[in-house]
C-alpha positions as CSV (number, residue, x, y, z in Angstrom):
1,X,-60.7,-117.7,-126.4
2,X,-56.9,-118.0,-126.0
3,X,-55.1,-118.7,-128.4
4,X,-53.8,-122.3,-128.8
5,X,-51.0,-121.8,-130.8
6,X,-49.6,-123.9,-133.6
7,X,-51.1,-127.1,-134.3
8,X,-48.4,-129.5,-135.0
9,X,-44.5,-129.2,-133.8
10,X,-42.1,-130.4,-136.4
11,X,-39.6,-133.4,-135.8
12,X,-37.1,-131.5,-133.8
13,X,-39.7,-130.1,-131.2
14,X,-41.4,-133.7,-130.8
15,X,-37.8,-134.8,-130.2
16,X,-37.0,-132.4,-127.4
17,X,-40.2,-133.5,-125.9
18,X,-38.8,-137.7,-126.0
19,X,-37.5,-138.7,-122.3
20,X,-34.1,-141.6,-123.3
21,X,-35.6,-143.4,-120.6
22,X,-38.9,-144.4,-122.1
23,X,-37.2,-144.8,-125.4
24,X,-34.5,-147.3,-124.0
25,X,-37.7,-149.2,-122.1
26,X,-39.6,-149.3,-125.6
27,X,-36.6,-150.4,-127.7
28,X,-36.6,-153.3,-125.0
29,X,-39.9,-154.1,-125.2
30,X,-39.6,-154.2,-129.6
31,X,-36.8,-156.2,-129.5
32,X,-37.9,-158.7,-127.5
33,X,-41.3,-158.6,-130.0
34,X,-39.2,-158.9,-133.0
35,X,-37.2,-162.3,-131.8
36,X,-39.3,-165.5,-131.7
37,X,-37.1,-167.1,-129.3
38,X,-36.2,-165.8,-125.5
39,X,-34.3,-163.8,-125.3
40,X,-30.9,-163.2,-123.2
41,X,-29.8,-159.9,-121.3
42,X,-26.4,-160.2,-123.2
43,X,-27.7,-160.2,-126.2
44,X,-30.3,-157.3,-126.0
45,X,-27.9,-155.0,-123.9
46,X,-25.1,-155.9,-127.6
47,X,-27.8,-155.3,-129.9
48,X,-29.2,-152.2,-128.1
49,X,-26.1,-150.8,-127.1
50,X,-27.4,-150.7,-123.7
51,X,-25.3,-151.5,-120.6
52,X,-26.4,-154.6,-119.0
53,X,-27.4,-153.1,-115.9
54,X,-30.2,-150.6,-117.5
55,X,-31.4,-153.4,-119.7
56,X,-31.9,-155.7,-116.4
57,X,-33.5,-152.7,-114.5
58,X,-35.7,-152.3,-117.4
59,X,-36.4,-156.2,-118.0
60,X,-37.7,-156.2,-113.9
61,X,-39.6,-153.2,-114.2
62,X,-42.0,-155.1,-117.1
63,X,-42.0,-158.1,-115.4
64,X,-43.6,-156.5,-112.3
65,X,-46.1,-155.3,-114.7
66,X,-46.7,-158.5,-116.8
67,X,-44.8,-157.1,-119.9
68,X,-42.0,-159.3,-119.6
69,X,-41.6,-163.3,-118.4
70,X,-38.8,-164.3,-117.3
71,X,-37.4,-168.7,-117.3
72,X,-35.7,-168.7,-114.1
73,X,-33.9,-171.7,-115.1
74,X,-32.1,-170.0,-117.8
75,X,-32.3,-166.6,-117.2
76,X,-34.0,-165.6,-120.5
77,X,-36.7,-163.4,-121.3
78,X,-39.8,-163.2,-123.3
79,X,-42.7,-160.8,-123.9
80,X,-45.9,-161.3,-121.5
81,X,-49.8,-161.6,-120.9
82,X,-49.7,-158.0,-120.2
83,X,-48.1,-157.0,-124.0
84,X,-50.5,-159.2,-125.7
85,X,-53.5,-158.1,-124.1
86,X,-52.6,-154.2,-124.9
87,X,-52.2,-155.1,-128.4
88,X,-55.6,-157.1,-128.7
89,X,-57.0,-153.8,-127.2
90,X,-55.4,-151.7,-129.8
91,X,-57.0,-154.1,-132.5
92,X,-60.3,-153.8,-131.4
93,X,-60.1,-150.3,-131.7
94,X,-58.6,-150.2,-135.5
95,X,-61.1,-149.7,-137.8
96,X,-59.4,-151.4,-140.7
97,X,-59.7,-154.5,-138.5
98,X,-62.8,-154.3,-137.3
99,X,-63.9,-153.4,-141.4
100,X,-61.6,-156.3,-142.5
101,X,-62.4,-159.4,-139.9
102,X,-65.6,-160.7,-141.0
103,X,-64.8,-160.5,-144.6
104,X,-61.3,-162.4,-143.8
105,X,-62.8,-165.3,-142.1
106,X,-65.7,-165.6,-144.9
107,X,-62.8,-166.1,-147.3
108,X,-60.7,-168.1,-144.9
109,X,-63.7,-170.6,-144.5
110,X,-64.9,-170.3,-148.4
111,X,-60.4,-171.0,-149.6
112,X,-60.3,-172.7,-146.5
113,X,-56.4,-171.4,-146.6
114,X,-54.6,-168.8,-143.9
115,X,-55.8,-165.0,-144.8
116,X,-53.8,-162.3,-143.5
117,X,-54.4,-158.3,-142.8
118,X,-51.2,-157.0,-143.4
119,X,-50.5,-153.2,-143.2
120,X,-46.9,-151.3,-143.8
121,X,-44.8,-149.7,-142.0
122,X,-41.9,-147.9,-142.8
123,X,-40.1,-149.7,-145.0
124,X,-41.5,-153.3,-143.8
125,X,-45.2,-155.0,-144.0
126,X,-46.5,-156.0,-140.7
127,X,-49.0,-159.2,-140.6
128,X,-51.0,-157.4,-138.0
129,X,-54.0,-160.5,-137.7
130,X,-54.9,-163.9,-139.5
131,X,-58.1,-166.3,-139.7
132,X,-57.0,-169.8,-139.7
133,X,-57.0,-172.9,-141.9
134,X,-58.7,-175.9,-140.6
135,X,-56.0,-177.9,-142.8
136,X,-53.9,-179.8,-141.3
137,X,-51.0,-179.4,-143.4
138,X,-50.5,-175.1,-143.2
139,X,-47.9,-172.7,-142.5
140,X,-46.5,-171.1,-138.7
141,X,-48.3,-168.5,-137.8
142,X,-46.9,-165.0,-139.8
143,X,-48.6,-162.3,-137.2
144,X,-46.7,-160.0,-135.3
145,X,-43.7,-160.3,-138.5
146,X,-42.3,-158.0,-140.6
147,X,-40.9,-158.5,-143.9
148,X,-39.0,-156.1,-146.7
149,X,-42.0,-153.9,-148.4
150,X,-40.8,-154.0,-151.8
151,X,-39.9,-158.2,-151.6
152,X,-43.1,-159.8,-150.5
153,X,-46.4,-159.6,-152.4
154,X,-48.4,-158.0,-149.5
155,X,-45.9,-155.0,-149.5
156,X,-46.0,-155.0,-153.7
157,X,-49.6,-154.7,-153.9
158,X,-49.7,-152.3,-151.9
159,X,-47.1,-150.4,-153.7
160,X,-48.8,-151.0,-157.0
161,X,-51.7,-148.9,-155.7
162,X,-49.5,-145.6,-155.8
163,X,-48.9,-143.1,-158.7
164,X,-45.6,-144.2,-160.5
165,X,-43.7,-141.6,-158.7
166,X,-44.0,-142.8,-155.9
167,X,-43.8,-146.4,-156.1
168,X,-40.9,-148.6,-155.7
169,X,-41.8,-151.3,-158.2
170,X,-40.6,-151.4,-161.8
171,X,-42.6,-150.7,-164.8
172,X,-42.7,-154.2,-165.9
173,X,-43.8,-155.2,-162.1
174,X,-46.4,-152.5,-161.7
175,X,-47.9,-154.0,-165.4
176,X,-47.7,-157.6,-164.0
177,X,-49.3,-156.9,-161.0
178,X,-52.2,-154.6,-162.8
179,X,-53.4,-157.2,-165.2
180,X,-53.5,-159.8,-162.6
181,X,-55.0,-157.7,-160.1
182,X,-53.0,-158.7,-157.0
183,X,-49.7,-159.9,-156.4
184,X,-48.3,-163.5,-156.2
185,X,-44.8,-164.6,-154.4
186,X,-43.2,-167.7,-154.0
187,X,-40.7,-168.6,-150.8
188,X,-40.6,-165.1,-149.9
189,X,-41.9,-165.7,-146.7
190,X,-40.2,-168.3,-146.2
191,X,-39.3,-172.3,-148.3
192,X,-42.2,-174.0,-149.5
193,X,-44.5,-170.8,-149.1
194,X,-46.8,-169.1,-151.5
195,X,-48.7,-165.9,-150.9
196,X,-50.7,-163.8,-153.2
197,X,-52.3,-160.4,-151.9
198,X,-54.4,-157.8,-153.3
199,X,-54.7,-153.6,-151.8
200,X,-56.9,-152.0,-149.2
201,X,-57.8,-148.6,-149.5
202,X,-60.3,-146.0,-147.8
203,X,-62.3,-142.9,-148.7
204,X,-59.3,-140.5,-148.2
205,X,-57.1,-143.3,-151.0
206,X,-54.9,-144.0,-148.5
207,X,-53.8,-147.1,-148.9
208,X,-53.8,-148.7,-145.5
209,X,-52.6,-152.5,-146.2
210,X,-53.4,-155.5,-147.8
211,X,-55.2,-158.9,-148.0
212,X,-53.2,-161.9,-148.2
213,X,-53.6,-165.7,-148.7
214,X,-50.7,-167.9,-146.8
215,X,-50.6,-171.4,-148.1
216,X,-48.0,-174.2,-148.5
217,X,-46.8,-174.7,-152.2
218,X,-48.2,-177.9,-153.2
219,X,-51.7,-176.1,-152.7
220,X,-50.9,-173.1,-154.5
221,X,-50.8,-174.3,-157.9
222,X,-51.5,-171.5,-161.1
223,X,-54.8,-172.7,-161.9
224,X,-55.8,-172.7,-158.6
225,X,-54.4,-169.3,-157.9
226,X,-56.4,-168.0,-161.2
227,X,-58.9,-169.5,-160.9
228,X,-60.5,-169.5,-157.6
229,X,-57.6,-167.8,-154.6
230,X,-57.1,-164.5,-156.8
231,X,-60.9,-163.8,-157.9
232,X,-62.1,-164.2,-154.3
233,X,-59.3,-162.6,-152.9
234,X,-59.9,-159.2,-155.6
235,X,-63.8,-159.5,-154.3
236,X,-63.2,-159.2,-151.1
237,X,-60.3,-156.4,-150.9
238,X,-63.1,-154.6,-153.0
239,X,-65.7,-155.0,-150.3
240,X,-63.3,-154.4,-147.1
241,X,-62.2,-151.0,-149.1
242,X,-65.8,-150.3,-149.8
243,X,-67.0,-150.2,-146.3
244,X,-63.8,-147.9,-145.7
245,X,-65.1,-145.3,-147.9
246,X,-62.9,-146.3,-151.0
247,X,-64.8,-146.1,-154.4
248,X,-63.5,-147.4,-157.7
249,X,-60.6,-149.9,-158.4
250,X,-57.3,-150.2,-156.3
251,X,-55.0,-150.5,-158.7
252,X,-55.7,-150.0,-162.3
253,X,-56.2,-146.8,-161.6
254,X,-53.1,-144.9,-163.2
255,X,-52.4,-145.5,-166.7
256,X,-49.6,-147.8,-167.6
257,X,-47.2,-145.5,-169.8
């Protein structure tokens, strides 16, 4: 059998590989994820450093294909059907998900409050999917945003589940967060919004995200948190990470020096 030779190429070979083009077209397609509003040719070719002619050429090409939708009447852009539907694909395919979904919308119905799968990336936490509140008082949707890792509690729980090498958190957060169990912020994620998460882990301890509870402030009192949101919320990061292959606690699991 020939040989294959070596299994992985280092960053420098994979970059060689990369075609600008494709780049440029994907860099288009994530900024135009990352903005909530439409978004003008101007300001992506400024904030890509792409001349407005590529950026235009690029903007038609996706909107041939459904990626992109344009308003005619003022020239701006948006993503499309086509973009959403390859990333519910995607979802359905990711075991974390498909672990985590059930068990998020037992607690969403049981807190009857927003619950969140959040996973990190780079130096950000993703809210990758949520389950509802039927309240009718709740908080804009959070999926498909990104927020600093080492601000919100979804990025410090997760954090807290590392060896103290590695974390980012201080010792007197990491202890905070350890004998709660989870994490708990206030207007991080934006005025008048409370959010407390706890880890997710699998049989390999990696440590693949987080479960968090969304709500607005008035209904996220201490006692409530305590009492009811945080148990729950433990309990069921315990069971997702369970059917992932995880054994044993998430985060107490270095000693506090």
């Amino acid at each position: 059998m020939a040989n294959s030779g070596r299994a992985t190429m280092t960053s420098r070979e994979k970059e060689s590989y990369t075609i600008q083009s494709v780049e440029n077209a994907l860099d288009v397609l994530e900024a135009l994820g990352e903005d909530p509003e439409e978004v003008r040719i101007t300001n992506l070719s400024s904030r890509l450093g792409l001349n407005k002619t590529s950026v235009f050429r690029l903007l038609a090409t996706f909107e041939r294909r459904g990626y992109v939708e344009k308003k005619d009447h003022n020239g701006t852009y948006r993503l499309g059907l086509s973009a959403y539907e390859i990333g519910q694909k995607f979802l359905l395919r990711m075991n974390l998900l498909s672990k985590a979904k059930p068990l998020m919308e037992r607690l969403a119905f049981s807190c009857d409050e927003a619950v969140y799968l959040a996973v990190p990336r780079n130096e950000e936490v993703l809210f990758l999917d949520m389950v509802d509140t039927s309240q009718q008082v709740k908080t804009i949707s959070l999926v498909g945003q990104r927020f600093p890792l080492r601000e919100t509690a979804a990025g410090k729980a997760i954090l807290a589940t590392l060896a103290p090498q590695h974390t980012a958190l201080t010792h007197a957060e990491n202890r905070s967060i350890v004998e709660r169990g989870g994490c708990i912020d206030h207007g991080v994620l934006g005025e008048d919004i409370s959010s407390v998460a706890v880890p997710i882990a699998d049989t390999n301890d990696m440590h693949l995200g987080a479960l968090v509870i969304v709500a607005p402030d008035f209904r996220m009192d201490t006692g409530r948190i305590q009492s009811e949101i945080l148990p729950q919320l433990i309990d069921t990061g315990e069971i997702v990470s369970s059917r992932l292959g995880h054994v044993g606690h998430l985060i107490n699991q270095y000693p506090l020096l």
